[in-house]
C-alpha positions as CSV (number, residue, x, y, z in Angstrom):
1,X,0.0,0.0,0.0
2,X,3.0,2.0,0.7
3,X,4.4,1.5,-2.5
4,X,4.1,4.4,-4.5
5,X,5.4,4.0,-8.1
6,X,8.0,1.9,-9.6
7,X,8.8,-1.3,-11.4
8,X,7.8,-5.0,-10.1
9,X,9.6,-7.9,-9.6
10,X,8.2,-11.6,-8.8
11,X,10.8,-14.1,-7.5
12,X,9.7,-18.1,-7.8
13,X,11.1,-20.3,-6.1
14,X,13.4,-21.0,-3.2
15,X,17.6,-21.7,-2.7
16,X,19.0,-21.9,-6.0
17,X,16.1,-22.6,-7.5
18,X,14.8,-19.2,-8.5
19,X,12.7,-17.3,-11.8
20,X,12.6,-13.5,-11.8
21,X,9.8,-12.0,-13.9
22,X,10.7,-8.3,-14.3
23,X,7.8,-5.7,-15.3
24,X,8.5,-3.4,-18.4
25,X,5.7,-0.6,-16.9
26,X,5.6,0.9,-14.1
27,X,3.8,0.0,-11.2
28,X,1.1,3.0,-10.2
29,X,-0.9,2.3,-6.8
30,X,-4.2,3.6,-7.4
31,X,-5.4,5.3,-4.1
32,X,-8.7,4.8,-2.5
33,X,-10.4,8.6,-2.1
34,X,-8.8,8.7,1.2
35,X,-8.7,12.4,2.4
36,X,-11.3,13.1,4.7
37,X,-12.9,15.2,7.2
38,X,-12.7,14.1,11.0
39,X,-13.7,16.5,12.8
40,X,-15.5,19.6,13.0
41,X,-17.9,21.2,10.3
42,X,-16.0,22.6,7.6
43,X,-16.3,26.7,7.8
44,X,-18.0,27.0,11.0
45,X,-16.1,28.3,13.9
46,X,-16.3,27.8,16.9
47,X,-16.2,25.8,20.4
48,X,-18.8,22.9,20.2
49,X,-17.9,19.6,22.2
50,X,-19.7,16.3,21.2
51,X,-19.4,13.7,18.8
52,X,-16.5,14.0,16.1
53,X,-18.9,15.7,13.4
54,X,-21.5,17.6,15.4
55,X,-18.6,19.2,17.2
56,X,-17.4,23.0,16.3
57,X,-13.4,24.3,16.1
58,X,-11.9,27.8,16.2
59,X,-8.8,27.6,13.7
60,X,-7.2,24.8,15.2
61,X,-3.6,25.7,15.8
62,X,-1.9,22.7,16.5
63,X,-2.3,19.3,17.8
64,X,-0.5,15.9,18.5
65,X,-1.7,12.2,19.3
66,X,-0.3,10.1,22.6
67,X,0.7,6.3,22.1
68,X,-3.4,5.5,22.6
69,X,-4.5,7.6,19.9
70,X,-5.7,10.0,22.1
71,X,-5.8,13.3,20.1
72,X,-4.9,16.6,21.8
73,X,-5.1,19.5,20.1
74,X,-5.3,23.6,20.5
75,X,-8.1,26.2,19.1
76,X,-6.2,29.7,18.2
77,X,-7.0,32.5,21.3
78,X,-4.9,35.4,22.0
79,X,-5.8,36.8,25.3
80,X,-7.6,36.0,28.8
81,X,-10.5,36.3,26.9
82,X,-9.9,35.3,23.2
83,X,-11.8,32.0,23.8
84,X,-8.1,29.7,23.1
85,X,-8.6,25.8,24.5
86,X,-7.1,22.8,25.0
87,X,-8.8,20.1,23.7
88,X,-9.3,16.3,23.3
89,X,-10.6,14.1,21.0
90,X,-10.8,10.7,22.3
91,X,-13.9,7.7,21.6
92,X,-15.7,10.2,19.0
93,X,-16.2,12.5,21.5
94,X,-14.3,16.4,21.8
95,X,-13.9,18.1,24.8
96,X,-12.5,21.2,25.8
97,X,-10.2,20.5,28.8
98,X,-8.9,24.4,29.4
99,X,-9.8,27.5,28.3
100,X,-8.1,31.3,27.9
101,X,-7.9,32.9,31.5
102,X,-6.8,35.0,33.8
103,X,-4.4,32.2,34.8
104,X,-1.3,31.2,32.9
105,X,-3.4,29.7,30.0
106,X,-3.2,33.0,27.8
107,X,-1.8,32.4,24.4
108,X,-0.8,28.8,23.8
109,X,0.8,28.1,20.5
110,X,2.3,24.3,20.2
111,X,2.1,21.1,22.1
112,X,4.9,18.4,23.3
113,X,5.0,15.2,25.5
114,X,7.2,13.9,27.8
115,X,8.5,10.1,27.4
116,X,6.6,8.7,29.7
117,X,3.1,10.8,28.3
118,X,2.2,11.5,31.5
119,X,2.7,15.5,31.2
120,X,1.5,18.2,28.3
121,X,3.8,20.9,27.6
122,X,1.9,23.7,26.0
123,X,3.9,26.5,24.8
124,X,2.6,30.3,25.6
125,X,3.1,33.0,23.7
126,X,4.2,35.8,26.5
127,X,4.3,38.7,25.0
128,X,1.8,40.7,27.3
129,X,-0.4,43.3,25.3
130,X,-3.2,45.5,25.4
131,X,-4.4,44.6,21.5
132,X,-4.5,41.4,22.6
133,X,-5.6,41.1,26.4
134,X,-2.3,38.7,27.5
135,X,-1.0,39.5,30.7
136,X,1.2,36.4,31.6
137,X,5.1,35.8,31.4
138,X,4.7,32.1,31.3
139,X,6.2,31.0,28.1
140,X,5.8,27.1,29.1
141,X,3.1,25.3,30.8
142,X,1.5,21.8,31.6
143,X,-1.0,19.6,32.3
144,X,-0.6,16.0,33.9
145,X,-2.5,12.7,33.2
146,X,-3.3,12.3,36.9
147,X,-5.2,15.6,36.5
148,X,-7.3,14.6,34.1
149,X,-4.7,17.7,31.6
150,X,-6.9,19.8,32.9
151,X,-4.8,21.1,36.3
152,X,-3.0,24.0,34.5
153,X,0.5,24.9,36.1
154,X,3.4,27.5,35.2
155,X,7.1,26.0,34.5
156,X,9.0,28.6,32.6
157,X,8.7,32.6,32.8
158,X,10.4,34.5,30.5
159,X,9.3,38.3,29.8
160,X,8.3,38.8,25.9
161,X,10.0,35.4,25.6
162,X,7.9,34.8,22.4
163,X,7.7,31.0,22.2
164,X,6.1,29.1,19.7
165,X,8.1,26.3,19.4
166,X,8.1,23.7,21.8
167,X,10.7,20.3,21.9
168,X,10.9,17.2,24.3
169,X,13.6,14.8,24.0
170,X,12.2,11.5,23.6
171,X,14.3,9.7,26.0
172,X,15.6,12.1,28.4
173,X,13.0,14.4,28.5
174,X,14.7,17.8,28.6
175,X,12.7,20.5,27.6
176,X,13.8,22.9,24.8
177,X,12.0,25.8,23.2
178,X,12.5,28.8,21.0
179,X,12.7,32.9,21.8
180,X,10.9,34.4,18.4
181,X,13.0,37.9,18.8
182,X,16.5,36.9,19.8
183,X,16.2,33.7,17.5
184,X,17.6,31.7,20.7
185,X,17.0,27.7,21.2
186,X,16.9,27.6,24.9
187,X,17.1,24.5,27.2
188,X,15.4,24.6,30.8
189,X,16.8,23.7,33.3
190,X,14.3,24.2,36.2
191,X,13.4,24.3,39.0
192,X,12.9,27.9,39.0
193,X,10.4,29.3,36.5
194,X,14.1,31.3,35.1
195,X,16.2,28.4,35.3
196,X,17.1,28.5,31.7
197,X,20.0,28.2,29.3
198,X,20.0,30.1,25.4
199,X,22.1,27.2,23.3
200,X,22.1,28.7,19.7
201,X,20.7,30.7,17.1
202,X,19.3,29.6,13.5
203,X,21.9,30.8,10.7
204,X,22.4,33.9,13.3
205,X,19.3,35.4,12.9
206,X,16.7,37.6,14.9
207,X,13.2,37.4,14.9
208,X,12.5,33.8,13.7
209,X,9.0,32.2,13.5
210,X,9.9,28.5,14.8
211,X,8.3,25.4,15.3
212,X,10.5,22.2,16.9
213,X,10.7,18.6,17.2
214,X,13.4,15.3,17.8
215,X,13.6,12.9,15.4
216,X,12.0,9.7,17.4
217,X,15.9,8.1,18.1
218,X,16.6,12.1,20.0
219,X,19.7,12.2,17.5
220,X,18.8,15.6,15.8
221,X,16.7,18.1,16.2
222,X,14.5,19.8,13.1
223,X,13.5,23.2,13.7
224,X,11.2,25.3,11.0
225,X,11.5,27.9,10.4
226,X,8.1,29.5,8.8
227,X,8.9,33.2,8.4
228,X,12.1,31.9,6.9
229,X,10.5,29.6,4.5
230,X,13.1,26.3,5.5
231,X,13.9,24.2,7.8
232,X,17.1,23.3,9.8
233,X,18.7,20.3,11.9
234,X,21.2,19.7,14.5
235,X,22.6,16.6,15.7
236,X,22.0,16.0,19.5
237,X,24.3,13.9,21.6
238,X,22.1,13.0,25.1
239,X,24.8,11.9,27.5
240,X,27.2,15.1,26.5
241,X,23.9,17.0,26.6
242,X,25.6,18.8,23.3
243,X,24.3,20.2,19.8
244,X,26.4,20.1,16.8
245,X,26.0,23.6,14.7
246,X,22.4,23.9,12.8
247,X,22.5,23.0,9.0
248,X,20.1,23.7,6.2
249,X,17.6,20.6,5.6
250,X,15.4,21.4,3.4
251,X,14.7,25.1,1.3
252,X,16.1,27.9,1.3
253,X,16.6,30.6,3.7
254,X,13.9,33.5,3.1
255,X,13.1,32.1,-0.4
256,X,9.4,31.5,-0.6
257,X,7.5,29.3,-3.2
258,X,7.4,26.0,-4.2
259,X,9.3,23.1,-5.4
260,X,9.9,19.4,-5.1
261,X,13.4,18.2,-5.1
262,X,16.2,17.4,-1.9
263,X,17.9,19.3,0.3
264,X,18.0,23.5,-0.8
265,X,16.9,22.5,-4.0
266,X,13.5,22.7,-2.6
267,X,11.2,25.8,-1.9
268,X,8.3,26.2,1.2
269,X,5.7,29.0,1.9
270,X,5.5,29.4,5.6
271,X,6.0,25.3,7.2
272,X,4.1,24.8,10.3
273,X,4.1,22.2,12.6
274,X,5.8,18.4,11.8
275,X,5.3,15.2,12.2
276,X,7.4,11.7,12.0
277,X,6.1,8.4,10.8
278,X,7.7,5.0,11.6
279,X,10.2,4.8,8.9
280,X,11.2,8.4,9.9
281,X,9.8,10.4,7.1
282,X,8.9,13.6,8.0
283,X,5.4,15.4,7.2
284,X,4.9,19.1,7.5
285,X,2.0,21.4,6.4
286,X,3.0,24.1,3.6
287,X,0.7,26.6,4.9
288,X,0.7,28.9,2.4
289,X,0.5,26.5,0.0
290,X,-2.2,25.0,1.2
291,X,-0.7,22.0,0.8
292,X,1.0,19.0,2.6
293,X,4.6,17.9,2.3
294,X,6.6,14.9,2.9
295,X,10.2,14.6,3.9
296,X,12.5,11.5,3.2
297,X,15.5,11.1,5.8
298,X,17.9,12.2,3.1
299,X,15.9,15.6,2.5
300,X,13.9,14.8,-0.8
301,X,10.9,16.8,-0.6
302,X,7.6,15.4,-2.2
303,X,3.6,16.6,-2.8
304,X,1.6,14.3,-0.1
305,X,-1.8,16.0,-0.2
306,X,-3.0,18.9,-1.7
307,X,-3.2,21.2,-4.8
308,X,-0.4,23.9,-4.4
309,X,-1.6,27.5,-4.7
310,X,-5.2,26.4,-4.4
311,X,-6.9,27.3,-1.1
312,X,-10.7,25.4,-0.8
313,X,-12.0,22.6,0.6
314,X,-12.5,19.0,-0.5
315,X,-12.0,15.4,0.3
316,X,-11.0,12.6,-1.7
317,X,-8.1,11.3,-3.6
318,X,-4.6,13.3,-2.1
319,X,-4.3,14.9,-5.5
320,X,-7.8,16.0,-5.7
321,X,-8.2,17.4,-1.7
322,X,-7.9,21.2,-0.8
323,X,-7.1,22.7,2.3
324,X,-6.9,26.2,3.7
325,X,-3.6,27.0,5.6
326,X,-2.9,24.1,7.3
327,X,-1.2,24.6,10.1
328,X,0.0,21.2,12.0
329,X,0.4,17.5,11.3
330,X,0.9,14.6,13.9
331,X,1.1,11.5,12.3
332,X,-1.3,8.8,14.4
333,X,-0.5,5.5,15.8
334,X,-1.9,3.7,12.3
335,X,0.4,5.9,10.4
336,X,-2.3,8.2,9.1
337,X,-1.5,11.7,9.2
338,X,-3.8,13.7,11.0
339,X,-4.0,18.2,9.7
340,X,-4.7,20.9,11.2
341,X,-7.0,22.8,8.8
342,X,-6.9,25.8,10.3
343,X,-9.1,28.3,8.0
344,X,-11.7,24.7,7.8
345,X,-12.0,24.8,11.1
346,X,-11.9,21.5,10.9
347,X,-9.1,18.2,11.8
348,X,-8.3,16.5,8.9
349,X,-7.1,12.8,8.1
350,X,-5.0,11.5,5.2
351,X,-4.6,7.9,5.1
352,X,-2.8,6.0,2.3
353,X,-4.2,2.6,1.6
C-alpha cells in the first residue's frame, strides 16, 4: 500500500532454485479517495464539544496524538478572553479540557509530551499586550494525566520570551524551546520558573517564526522555520547533553515558493508544525500552500496532499483534496496523518491505503 510508483519484480522459487519475472511498466498504486474530514464542520467556527462531526473548532492551531491515539489539540485564542482551548478528541467524543484565563493559560501556540506521556507541555506565547488582552510571562506550561490535563500549572517565565516552538527529547525528557526575537533555542533547566540556558541561534538570525521537534531516536533536532521559508537540523548527543552547529535541511533561507526536489533544491511557503512516521519520514503542512509535504530522511521533498496554490475545501483522492492554511500534522498510531485545517476549522485525516 505504501508503494508508490515503480517497477515490479516476482521471484519463484526458493535456494537456487529461483525465476525472476521483471515488469517493463511501471507500477502506479491507485489510491482509495482517502482524504477526509474528522472533525468539526467545515467553515464553521467555533467551540462545540460532542461527537466527532456535530462538534465546532476555532482555527485549530496545532495538535498531537499520545501512544493510545488520544488526540490533543489547541483552538487559536490570544488573550484571557480570546476564547483559546485545550482540547481532546478521544472515543468520538471532543472536549474542551482548558480554556483562555486570567491564569497562565493565555496564548498557547504548540504542544509536546514527555517520554513517559504523562505530562503536556503547551507553549505560551508571553508577550503581554493590550491589543491582545495577554497579561502572563509564562512562556511554558503543563497539564498531567493524573489531572485529568486539565490542572494548569506554570514552569518557565520569560518576559516577551515569544515562544512558539516547543521540543521534548524523547528519551531524556529535557525541555527545549524557542525565543521568536533573539532567534535563541533555549534549554530549561528548572526548577525555577528562570532556570534556563540560550544554546544557539538559527543561521544567526533575529526574529524567527519556529516550530520544533526530535527525530523519534533524539539524535537531531529539526526546527522550522516558517517566516524563513526552511527548515534546519542539528545533531543532539544526550549523554554530552551537546548540539552540533544547525544546518540547512530542506529550502532555502527566506526564499518562498514552491518546489519538489532534496535538500535546498526545494522551496516552502511558511512550514508549520511536523510530524514523523515509523520509517522516519517527516510530514509538514505548507501553509501557504495550502498543501502538505513529505520529507524522506535524506531531505527529498515530495507533494503528499494537496493542490499547491489552491486554497478550498475537498476530500478525496490526495491529488484532488484542498485545504486552507494548514497549520499542523501529527502523524497517528496507524500511520495516518492527522491536519490541522486551520481556515476549515476543521481536523483533517489523510490515510494512504
Amino acid at each position: 500500500a505504501r508503494a508508490d510508483m515503480g517497477y515490479v519484480r516476482l521471484y519463484v522459487g526458493r535456494d537456487n532454485y529461483v525465476e525472476e519475472y521483471a515488469s517493463t511498466t511501471k507500477f502506479r498504486y491507485q489510491f482509495k479517495r482517502n482524504v477526509t474530514t474528522l472533525m468539526g464542520k467545515h467553515g464553521e467556527a467555533g467551540r462545540e464539544d460532542g461527537g466527532y462531526t456535530s462538534s465546532k473548532l476555532q482555527r485549530p492551531w496545532t495538535l498531537l496524538t499520545d501512544r493510545d491515539g488520544t488526540l490533543f489539540f489547541i483552538d487559536e485564542g490570544r488573550g484571557q478572553k480570546q476564547n483559546g482551548a485545550l482540547r481532546r478528541a478521544k472515543e468520538v467524543i471532543i472536549e474542551t479540557l482548558v480554556q483562555c484565563s486570567d491564569g497562565p493559560f493565555q496564548s498557547p501556540t504548540c504542544l509536546a509530551l514527555s517520554p513517559k506521556q504523562d505530562t503536556l507541555y503547551i507553549s505560551n506565547f508571553s508577550f503581554t499586550s493590550e491589543a491582545t488582552d495577554v497579561k502572563t510571562d509564562f512562556n511554558i506550561i503543563y497539564v498531567t494525566r493524573d489531572g485529568g490535563f486539565m490542572d494548569i500549572r506554570g514552569l518557565c517565565k520569560f518576559v516577551k520570551g515569544g515562544t512558539q516552538g516547543i521540543a521534548v527529547h524523547p528519551q531524556t525528557g529535557e525541555l527545549f524551546f524557542n525565543n521568536m526575537g533573539t532567534g535563541y533555542i533555549y534549554r530549561f533547566t528548572g526548577p525555577g520558573y528562570e532556570d534556563y540556558t540560550p544554546l544557539f541561534k538559527v543561521n544567526n538570525a533575529d526574529n524567527t517564526k519556529m516550530r520544533m521537534m526530535f527525530n523519534p531516536e533524539g539524535t537531531i533536532l529539526y526546527m522550522v522555520v516558517q517566516n524563513r521559508h526552511c527548515i534546519y537540523k542539528a545533531s543532539y548527543n544526550a549523554e554530552s547533553r551537546t548540539f552540533g552547529m544547525p544546518e540547512l535541511f530542506a529550502g532555502a533561507w527566506d526564499e518562498s515558493g514552491y518546489m519538489n526536489g532534496t535538500g535546498a533544491t526545494a522551496r516552502f511557503h511558511t512550514p508549520g508544525q511536523p510530524s514523523f512516521d515509523e520509517d522516519g519520514n517527516m510530514f509538514v503542512p505548507d501553509k501557504d500552500k495550502h498543501i502538505i509535504r513529505k520529507i524522506t530522511p535524506s531531505g527529498e521533498v515530495s507533494l503528499y496532499a494537496g493542490i499547491p496554490d489552491k486554497s478550498g475545501f475537498g476530500d478525496g483522492l490526495p491529488d484532488e483534496a484542498k485545504f486552507n492554511k494548514p497549520e499542523a500534522v501529527t502523524v497517528y498510531p496507524d500511520n495516518s496523518v492527522y491536519v490541522a485545517d486551520r481556515d476549515n476549522h476543521v481536523i483533517r485525516r489523510v490515510t494512504v491505503e
